[in-house]
C-alpha positions in Angstrom: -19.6 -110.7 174.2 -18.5 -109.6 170.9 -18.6 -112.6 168.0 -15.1 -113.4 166.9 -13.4 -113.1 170.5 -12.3 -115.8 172.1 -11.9 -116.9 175.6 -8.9 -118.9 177.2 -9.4 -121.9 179.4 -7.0 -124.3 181.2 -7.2 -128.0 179.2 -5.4 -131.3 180.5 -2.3 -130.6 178.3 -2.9 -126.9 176.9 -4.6 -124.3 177.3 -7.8 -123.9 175.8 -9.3 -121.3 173.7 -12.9 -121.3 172.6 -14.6 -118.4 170.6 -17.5 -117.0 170.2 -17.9 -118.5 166.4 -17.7 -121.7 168.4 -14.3 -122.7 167.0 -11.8 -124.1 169.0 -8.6 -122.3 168.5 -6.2 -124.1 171.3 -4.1 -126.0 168.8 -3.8 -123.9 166.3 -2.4 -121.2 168.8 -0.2 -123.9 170.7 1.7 -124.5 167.2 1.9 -121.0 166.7 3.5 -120.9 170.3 5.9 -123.7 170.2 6.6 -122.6 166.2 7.8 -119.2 168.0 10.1 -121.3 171.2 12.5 -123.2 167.9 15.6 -121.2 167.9 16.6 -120.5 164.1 19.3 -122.6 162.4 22.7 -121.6 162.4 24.5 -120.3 159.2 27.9 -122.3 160.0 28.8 -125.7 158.5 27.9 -129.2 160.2 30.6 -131.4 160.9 29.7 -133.7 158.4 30.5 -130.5 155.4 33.7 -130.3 157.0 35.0 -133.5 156.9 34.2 -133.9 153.3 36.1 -130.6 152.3 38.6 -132.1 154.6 38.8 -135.6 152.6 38.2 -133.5 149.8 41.3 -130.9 149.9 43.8 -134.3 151.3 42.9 -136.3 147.8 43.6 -133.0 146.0 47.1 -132.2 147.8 47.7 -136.2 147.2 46.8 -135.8 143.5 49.1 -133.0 143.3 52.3 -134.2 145.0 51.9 -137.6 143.1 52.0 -135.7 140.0 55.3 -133.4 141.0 57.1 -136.2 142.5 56.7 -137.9 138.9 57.9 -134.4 136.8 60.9 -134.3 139.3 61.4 -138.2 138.7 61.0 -137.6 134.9 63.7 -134.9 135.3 66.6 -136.3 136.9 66.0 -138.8 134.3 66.3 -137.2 131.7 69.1 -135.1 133.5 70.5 -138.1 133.8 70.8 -139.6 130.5 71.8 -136.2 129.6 74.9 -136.6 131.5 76.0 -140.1 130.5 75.4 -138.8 126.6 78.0 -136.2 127.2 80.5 -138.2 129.1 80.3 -141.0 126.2 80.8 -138.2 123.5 83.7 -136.6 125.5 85.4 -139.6 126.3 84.9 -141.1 122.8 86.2 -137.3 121.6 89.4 -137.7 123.6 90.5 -141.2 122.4 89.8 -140.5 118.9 91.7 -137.3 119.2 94.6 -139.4 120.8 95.4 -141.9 117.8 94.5 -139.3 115.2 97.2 -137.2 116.5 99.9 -140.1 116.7 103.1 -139.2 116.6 106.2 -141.3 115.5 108.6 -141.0 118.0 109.4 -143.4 120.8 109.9 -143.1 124.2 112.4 -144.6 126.7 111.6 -147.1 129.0 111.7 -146.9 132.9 114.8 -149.4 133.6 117.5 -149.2 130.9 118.1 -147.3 127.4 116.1 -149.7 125.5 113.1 -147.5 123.6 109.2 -148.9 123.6 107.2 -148.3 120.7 105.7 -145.0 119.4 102.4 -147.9 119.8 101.8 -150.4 121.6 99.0 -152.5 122.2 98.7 -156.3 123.1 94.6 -157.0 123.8 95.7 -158.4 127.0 96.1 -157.1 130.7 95.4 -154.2 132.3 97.3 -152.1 129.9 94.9 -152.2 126.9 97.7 -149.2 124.9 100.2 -147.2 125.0 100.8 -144.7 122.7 102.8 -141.1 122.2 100.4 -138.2 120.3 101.0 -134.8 119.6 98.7 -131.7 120.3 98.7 -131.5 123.6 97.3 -128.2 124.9 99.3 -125.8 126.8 97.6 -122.1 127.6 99.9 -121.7 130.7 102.8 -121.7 128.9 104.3 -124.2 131.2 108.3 -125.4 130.2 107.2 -129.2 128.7 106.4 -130.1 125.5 103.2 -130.7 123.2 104.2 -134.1 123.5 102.3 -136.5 125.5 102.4 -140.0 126.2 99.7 -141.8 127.7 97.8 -145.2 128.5 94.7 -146.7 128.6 93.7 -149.5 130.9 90.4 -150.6 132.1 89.6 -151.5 135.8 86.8 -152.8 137.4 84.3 -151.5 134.8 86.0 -148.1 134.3 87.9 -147.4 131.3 91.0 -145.1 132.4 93.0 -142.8 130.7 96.8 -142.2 132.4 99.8 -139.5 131.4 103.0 -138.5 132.0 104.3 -135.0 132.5 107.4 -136.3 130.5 108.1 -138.8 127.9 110.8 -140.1 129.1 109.6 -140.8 132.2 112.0 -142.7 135.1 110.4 -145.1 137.6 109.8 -142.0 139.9 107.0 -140.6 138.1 103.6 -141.1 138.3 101.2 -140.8 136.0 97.9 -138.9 136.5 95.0 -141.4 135.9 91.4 -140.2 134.9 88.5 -142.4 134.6 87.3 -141.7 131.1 84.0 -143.9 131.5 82.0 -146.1 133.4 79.8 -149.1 132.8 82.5 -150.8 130.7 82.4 -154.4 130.1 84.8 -154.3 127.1 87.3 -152.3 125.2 89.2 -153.1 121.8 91.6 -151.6 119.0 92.0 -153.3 115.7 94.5 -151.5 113.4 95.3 -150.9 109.8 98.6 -151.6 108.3 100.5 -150.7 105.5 98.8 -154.1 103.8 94.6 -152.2 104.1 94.6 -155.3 106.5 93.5 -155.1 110.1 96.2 -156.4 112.9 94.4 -157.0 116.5 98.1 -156.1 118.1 100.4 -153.0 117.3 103.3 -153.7 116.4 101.8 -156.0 114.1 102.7 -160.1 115.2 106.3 -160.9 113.6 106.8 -157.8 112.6 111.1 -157.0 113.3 111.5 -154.2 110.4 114.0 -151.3 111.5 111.4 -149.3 112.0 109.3 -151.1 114.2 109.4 -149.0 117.3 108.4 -146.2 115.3 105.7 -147.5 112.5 102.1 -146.4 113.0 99.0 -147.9 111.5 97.1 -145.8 108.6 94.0 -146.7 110.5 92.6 -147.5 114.3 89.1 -149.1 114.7 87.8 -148.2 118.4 85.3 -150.1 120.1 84.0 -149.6 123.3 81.0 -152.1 124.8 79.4 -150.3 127.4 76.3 -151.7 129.8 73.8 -149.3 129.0 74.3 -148.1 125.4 75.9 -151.5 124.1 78.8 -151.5 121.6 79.9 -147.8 120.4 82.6 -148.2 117.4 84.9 -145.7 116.0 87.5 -145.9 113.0 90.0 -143.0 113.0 92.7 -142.3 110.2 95.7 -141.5 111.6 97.2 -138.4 110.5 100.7 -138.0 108.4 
């Protein structure tokens, strides 16, 4: 027999090969054997891969909505503030305009003939003032004049702001109310008379000249105290 051949047996376990070189070669080719019988490994992922993408990908989407829930938080925030800014500078705006456009002529009361005064404001009730200003708008041409009386009164923390259609108004009409502002824990009018000193009622107390019911102040301080932005304070001169 030819040196380098071999020659295959039956072992206990394996089968045996012996060669001519005297060499056993039975393990050698039973790994090669069972080397051949392993199926190779798949290309996929293993669970384990994707549950940590999984975990990975939820902390990511978590990371992400935390952060937009807070820019849409931040946003009606600022929205927010925003809004009350403007309503404070419009409302402010209107009362301003109001007594800076005061206007000397009286009105006649409800019941009676008896005339109230072109201003009047007490510091105490509902009614904080009443007064009749000028200027008031009118693009629809409608028959009523640029007269306007109107109130203020404060109720419940809202500062309102009523009018009449007409000045000299019976107990039949209504006026239209409009809350002005909210958040109000206080509002107050101080007044200037013909003295440079400040009255905290209009007509001034004792006051019984002729022209009482139709006398107006040279100056109105404004002070509103709301709950957010604190004490706001205006002084307006009053024109003519």
């Amino acid at each position: 027999m030819t040196t380098g051949h071999c020659m295959k047996g039956r072992g206990a376990s394996m089968p045996v090969f012996v060669c001519l070189d005297g060499v056993d070669r039975s393990a050698d080719r039973y790994r090669g054997t069972a080397t051949a019988q392993v199926p190779g490994r798949s290309s996929g992922f293993t669970l384990i891969e994707v549950l940590v993408a999984v975990a990975i990908f939820v902390i990511v989407g978590m990371l992400a909505m935390t952060g937009y829930n807070e820019l849409v938080t931040q946003s009606d925030r600022i929205e927010s503030a925003a809004g009350r800014t403007r309503a404070i500078q419009t409302a402010m705006s209107r009362i301003a305009q109001d007594f800076a456009t005061l206007e000397p002529r009286p009105v006649r009361e409800p019941l009676g003939q008896d005339l109230d005064y072109v201003l009047r404001a007490s510091g105490t009730g509902d009614e904080l003032v009443e007064l009749t200003h000028s200027g008031w708008s009118n693009p629809a041409g409608v028959p009523r004049p640029t007269l306007q009386r109107v109130a203020y009164r404060l109720e419940d923390g809202k500062l309102r702001r009523e009018y009449w259609a007409v000045l000299d108004r019976t107990m039949t009409d209504e006026p239209v109310s409009v809350v002005m502002l909210d958040k109000v824990k206080s509002f107050s009018t101080r007044f200037m008379g013909a003295d440079h000193d400040w009255k905290d009622q209009w007509p001034p107390l004792g006051y019984s000249g002729p022209d009482a019911r139709v006398v107006r102040p040279l100056a109105v301080e404004i002070t509103v105290e709301l709950d957010d932005w604190g004490k706001i304070m205006r002084i307006v001169e009053v024109s003519g």
